[in-house]
MDTraj code that builds the backbone (N, CA, C; nanometers):
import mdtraj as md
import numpy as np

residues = "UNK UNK UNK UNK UNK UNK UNK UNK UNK UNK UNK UNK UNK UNK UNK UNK UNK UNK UNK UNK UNK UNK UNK UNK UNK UNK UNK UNK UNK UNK UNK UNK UNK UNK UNK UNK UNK UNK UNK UNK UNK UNK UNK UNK UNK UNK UNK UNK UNK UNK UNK UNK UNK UNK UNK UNK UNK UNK UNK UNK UNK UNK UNK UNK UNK UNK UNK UNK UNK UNK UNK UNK UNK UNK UNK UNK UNK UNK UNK UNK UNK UNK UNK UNK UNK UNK UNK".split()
xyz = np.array([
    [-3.9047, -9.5041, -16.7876],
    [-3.9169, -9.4883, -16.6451],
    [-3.8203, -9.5852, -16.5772],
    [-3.7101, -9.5618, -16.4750],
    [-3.6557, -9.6161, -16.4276],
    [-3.7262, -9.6732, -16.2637],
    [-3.6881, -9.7727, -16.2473],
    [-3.7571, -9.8039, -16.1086],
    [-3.6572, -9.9099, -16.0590],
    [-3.6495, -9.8575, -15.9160],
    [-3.5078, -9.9322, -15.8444],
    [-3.6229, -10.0160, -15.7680],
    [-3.5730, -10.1376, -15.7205],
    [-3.6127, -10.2659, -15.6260],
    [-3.4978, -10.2886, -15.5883],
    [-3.5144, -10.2779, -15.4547],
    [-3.4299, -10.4093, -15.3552],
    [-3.4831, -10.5589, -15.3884],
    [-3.4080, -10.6446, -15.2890],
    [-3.4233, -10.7925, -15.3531],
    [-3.5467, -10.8223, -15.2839],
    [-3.6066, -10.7768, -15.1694],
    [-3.7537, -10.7910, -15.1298],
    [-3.8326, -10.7681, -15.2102],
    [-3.8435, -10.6294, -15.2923],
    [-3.9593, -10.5959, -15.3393],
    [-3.9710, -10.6869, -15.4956],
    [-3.8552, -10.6695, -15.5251],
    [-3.8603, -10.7976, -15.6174],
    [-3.9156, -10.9092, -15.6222],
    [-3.8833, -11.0001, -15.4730],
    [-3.9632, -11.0910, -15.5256],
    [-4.0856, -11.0791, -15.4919],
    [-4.1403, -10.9966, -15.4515],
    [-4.3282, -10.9506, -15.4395],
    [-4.3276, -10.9707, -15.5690],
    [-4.2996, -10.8747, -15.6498],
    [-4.2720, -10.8383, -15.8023],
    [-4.3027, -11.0021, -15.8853],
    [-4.2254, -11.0544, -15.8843],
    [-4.2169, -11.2031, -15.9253],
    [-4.3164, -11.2780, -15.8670],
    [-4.3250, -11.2833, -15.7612],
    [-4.4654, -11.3492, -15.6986],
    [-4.5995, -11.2941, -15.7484],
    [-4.6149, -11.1980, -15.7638],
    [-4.7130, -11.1063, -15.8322],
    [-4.7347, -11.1878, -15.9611],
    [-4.6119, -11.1806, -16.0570],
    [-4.6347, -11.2511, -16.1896],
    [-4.6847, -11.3906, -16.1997],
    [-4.5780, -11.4444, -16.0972],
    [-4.6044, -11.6216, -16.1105],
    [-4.7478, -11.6315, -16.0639],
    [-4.8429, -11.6059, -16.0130],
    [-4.9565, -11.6024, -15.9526],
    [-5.0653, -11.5738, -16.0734],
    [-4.9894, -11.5291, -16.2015],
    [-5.1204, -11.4717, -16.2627],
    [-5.0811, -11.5802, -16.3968],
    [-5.1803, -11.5830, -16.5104],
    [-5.1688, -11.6986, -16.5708],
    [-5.0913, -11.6491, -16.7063],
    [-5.1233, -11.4908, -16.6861],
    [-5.0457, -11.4413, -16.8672],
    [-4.8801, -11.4044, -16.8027],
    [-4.8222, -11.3901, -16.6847],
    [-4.7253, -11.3760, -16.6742],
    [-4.6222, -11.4759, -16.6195],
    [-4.6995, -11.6174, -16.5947],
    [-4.6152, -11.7254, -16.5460],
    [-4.4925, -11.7677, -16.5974],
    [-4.4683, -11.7142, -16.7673],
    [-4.3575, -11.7588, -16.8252],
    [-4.2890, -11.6530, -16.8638],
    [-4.3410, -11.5397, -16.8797],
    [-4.2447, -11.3835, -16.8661],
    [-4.1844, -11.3519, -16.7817],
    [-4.2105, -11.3257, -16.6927],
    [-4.1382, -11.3166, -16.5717],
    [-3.9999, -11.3861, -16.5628],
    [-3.9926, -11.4788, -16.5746],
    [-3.8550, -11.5364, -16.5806],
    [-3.7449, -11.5369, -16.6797],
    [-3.8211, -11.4938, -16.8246],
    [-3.7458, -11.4621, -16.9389],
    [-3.6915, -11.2794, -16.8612],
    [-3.7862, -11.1915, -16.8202],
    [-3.7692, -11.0898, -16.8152],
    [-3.6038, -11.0948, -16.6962],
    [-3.6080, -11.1782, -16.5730],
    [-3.5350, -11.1748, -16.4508],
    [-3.3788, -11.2589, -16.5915],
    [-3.4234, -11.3442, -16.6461],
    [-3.2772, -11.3618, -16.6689],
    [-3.2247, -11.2683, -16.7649],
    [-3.3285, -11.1614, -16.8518],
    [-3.2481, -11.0754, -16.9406],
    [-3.2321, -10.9641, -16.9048],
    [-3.3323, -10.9179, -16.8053],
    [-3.2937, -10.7660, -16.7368],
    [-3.2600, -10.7415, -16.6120],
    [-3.2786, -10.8396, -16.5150],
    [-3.2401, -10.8390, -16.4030],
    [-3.1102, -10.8975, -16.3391],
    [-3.0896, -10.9965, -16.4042],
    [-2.9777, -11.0781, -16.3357],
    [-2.8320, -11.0587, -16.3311],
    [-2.8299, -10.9522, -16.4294],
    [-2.6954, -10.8725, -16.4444],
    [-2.6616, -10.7763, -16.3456],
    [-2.7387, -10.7207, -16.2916],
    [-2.7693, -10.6184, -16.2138],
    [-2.7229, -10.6570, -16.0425],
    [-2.7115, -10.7856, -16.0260],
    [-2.6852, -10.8121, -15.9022],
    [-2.5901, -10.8579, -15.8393],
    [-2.5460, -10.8542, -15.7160],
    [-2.4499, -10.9092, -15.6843],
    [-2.4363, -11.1011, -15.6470],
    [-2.3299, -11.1215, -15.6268],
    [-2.3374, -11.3030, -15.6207],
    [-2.4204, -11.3012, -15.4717],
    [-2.4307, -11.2204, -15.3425],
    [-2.5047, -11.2676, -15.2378],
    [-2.6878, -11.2314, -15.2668],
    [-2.6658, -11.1476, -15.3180],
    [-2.8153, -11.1190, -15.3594],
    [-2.8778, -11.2193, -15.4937],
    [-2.7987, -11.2428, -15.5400],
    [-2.8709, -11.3994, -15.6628],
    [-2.8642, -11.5324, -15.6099],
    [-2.7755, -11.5350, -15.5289],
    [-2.7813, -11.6830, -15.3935],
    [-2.9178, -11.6516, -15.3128],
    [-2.9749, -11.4933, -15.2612],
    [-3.0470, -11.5336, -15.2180],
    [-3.2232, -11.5245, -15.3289],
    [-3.1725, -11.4474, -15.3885],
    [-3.3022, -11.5117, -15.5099],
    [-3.3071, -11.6326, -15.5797],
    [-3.2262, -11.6914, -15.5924],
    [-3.2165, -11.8334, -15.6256],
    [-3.2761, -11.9040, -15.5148],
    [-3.2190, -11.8977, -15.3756],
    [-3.3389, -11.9184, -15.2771],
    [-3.4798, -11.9278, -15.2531],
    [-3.4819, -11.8480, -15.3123],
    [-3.6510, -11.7693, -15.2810],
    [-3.6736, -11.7860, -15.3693],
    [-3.6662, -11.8351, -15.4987],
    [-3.7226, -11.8660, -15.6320],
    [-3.7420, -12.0210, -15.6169],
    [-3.6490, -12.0775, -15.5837],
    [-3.6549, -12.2380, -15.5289],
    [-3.7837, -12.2635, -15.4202],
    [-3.7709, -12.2164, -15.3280],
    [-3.8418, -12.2184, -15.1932],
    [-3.9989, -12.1817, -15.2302],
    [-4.0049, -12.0795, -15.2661],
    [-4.1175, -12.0336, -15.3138],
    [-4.2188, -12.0827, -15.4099],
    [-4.1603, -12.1087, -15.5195],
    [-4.2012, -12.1101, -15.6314],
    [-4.1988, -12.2353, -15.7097],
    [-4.1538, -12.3268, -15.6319],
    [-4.1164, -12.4339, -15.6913],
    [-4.2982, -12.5269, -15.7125],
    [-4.3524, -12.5000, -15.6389],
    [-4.4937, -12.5880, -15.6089],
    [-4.5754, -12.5077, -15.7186],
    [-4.5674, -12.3972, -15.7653],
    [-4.6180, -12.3571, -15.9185],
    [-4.6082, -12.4432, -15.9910],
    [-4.5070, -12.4334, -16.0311],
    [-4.4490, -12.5082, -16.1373],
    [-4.4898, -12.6582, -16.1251],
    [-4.4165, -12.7408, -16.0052],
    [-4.4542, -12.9121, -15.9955],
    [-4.5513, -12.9036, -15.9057],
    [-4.6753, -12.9085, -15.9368],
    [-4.7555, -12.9558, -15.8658],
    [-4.8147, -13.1188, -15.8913],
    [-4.8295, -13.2205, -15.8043],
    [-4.9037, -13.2992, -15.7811],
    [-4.8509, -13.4510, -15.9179],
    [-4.6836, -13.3736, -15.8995],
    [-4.6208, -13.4056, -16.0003],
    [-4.5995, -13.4219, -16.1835],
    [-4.7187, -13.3359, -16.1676],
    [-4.6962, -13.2616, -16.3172],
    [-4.6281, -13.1508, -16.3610],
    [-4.6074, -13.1608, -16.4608],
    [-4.5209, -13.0110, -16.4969],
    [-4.6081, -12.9542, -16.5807],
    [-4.5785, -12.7670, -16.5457],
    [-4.6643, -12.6628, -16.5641],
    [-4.6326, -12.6175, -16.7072],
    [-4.7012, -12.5646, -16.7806],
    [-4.6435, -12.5347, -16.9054],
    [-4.5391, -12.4335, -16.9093],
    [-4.5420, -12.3200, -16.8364],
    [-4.4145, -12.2467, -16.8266],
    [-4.3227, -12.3100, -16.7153],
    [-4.3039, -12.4256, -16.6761],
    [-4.1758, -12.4609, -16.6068],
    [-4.0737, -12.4759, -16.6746],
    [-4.0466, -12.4922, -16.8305],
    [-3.8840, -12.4411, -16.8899],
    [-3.8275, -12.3418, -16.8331],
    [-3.9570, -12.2302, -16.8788],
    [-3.8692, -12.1104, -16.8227],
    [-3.7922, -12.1153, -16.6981],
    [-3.9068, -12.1163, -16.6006],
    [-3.8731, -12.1327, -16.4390],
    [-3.6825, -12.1508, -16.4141],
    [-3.7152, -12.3078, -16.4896],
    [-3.6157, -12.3740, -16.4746],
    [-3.4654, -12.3563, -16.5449],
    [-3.4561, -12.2724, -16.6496],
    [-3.3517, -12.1834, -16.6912],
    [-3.3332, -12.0464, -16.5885],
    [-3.4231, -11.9735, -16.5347],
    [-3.4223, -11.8860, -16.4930],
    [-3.3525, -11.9673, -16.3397],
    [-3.3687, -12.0445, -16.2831],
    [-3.3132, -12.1286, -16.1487],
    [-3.1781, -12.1640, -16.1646],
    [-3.1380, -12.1722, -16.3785],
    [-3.0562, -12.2644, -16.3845],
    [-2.9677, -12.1326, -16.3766],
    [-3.0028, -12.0460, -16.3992],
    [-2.9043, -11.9033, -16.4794],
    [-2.8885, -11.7753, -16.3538],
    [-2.9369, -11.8411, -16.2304],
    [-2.9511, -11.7233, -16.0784],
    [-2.8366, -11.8069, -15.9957],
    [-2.7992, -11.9202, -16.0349],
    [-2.6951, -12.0102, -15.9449],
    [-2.5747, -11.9974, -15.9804],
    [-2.5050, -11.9161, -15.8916],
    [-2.3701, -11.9304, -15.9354],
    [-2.2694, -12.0243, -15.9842],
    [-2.2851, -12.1328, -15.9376],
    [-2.2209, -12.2537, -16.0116],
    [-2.2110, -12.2534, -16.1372],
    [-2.3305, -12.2012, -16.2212],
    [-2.3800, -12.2185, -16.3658],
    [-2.3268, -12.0833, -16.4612],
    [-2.2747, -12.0276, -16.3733],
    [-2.2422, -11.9074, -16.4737],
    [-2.0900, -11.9218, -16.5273],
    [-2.0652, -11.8584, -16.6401],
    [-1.9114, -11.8822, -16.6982],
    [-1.8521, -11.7109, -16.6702],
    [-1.6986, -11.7615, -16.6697],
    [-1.6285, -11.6311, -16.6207],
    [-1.5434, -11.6315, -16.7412],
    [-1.5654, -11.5117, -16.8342],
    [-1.4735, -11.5416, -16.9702],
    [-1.3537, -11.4409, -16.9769],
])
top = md.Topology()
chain = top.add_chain()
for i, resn in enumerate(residues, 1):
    res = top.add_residue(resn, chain, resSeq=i)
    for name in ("N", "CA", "C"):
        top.add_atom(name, md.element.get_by_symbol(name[0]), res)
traj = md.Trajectory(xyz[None], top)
């Protein structure tokens, strides 16, 4: 089944996951292996946004770290253009 998302419904999509406790660390494996190819550099500037902004208080809360914040944090590291290689 194919299913198109704009970058809104997406991050419902992602918010949906991060919110639940069996998908806190899938979700982000899934966005950097099936999604992130798929987009353009203004639309991953602004999910990198909204993944930052959003989502960041999941992960560090009360200054601990969450057990799926690796992921998170590859998935933040791998949506920023700076970080990508041009071969």
């Amino acid at each position: 089944m194919l299913v198109k998302l704009d970058r809104f419904q997406l991050t419902c999509y992602i918010k949906g996951s991060v919110c639940s406790a069996h998908g806190k660390q899938e979700i982000w494996y899934r966005v950097i292996d099936e999604f992130i190819h798929k987009f353009r550099d203004d639309e991953l500037d602004f999910l990198w946004w909204i993944c930052y902004r959003d989502f960041w208080e999941y992960y560090f809360y009360n200054g601990k770290c969450d057990w799926a914040t690796k992921a998170y944090l590859q998935a933040l590291a791998a949506l920023n253009r700076n970080n990508r290689f041009i071969v």
